[in-house]
C-alpha positions, -999 to +999 in steps of 0.1 A: +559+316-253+560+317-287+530+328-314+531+297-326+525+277-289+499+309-273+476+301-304+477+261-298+469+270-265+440+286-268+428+264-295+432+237-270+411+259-242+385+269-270+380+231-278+375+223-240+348+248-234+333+236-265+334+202-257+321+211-221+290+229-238+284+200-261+285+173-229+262+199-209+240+200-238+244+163-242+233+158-205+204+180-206+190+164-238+195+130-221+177+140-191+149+155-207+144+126-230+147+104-196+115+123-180+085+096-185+045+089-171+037+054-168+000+049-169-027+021-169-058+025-193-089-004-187-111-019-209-143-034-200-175-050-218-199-075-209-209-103-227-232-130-232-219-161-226-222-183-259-220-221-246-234-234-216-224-273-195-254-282-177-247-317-158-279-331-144-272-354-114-295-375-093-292-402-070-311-436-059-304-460-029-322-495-024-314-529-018-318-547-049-296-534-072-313-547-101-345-534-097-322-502-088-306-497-122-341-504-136-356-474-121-323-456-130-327-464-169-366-454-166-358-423-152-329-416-172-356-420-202-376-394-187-351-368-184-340-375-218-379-371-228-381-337-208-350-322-225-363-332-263-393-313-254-372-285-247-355-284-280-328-305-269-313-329-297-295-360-290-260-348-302-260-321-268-270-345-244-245-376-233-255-400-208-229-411-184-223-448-170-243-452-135-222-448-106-225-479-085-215-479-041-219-509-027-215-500+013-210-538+018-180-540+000-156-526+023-141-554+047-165-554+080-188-532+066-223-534+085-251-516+071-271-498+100-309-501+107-327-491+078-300-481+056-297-487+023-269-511+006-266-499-026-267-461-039-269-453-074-259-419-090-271-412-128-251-384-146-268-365-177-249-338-198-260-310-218-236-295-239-248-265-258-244-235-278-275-217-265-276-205-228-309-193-230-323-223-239-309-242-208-318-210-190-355-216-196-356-254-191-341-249-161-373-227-147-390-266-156-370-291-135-401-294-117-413-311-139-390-334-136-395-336-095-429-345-099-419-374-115-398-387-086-363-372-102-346-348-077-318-328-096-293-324-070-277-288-075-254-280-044-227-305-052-195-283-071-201-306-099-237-298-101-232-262-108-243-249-147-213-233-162-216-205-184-186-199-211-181-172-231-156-183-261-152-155-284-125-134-269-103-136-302-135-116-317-130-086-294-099-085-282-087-058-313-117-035-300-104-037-262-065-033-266-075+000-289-099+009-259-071+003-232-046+019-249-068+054-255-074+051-220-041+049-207-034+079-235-058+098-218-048+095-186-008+106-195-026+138-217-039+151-186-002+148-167+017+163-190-010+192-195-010+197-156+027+194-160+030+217-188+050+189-205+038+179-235+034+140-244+061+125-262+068+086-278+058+056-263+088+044-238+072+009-234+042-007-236+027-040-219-008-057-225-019-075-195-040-107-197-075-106-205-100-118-179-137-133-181-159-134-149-195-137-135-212-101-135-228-108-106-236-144-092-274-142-104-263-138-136-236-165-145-247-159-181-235-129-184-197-121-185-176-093-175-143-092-199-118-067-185-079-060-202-056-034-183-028-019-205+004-004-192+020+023-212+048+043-201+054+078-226+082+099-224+077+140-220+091+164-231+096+202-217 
């Protein structure tokens, strides 16, 4: 073997070690960079609900359905009387159409002894921007019952609804909250690691949820966000 080939040959085994080394090195680097913690960080506040549904419902049966939707409009006018005193103005409260059963107008319909024909249901609606208003006229329907109007309030429709509709107005606050969190939480791996927290990987927001705090108090709401971060770390 000439000078000439021995020195291309070990040029040509110098470049494979060094290409080895490099694709070791490569390898390492890549696995290193590949270690990750994937963590969940949770937000939570409570709220007070800002508008409020309050559908008032109550129901008469009779035989003459005249005199019926008589005593329906009357009493209709006194709930409408009890809310005004409550500081309700006309523009929150709409007064739905009377719903009319007739249990003579299915074919062979017979009516048993003493039951009713007809049976009237009356639908009221409060609409408003201040819970604790409703709040305290509801500690008054009795006023109402004492003048022959029975709120019924265990049909699903019945029900008060509490809403809480500025979630655009803290969402900022909670993401940053749920994000420190889930920092937090990936600090204290890597320290018990002895790794030390690197770059966010990836990052997902979940969705925002509003719910009862309790089911005595509708009014208020509990606002949760989890937020799933996933950092790398790094030896």
């Amino acid at each position: 073997m000439n000078k000439q080939s021995l020195t291309s040959t070990i040029i040509f085994a110098l470049a494979i070690i060094i290409a080895s080394l490099l694709l070791k090195q490569g390898i390492v680097e890549f696995k290193t960079l590949d270690r990750s913690v994937a963590v969940k960080g949770l937000a939570e506040k409570e709220v007070m609900a800002n508008t409020v549904i309050w559908p008032i419902n109550y129901s008469l049966a009779g035989n003459d359905l005249t005199k019926l939707i008589d005593e329906l409009e009357a009493k209709n006018q006194a709930v409408r009387a009890f809310l005004a005193l409550h500081g309700f103005s006309d523009e929150v409260v709409s007064v739905s159409p009377p719903n009319v059963a007739d249990k003579l107008a299915q074919p062979y319909a017979q009516l048993e002894k003493g039951q009713m024909r007809y049976f009237v249901m009356s639908s009221i609606t409060v609409y408003s921007h201040e819970p604790e208003k409703v709040r305290h006229a509801l500690t008054k329907v009795t006023q109402l019952a004492k003048q022959g109007i029975a709120i019924s309030s265990d049909r699903y429709d019945a029900k008060v609804q509490y809403i809480f509709t500025g979630l655009n107005d803290i969402k900022p606050e909670m993401i940053q909250q749920a994000t420190e969190k889930a920092r937090e939480v990936a600090e204290k791996f890597a320290t018990d690691s002895k790794s030390t927290l690197g770059k966010i990987k990836s990052a997902r927001q979940g969705q925002f949820s509003i719910s009862d705090r309790d089911s005595n108090s509708p009014h208020i709401k509990r606002v949760r966000v989890v937020s799933s971060v996933e950092y790398y770390l790094v030896d």
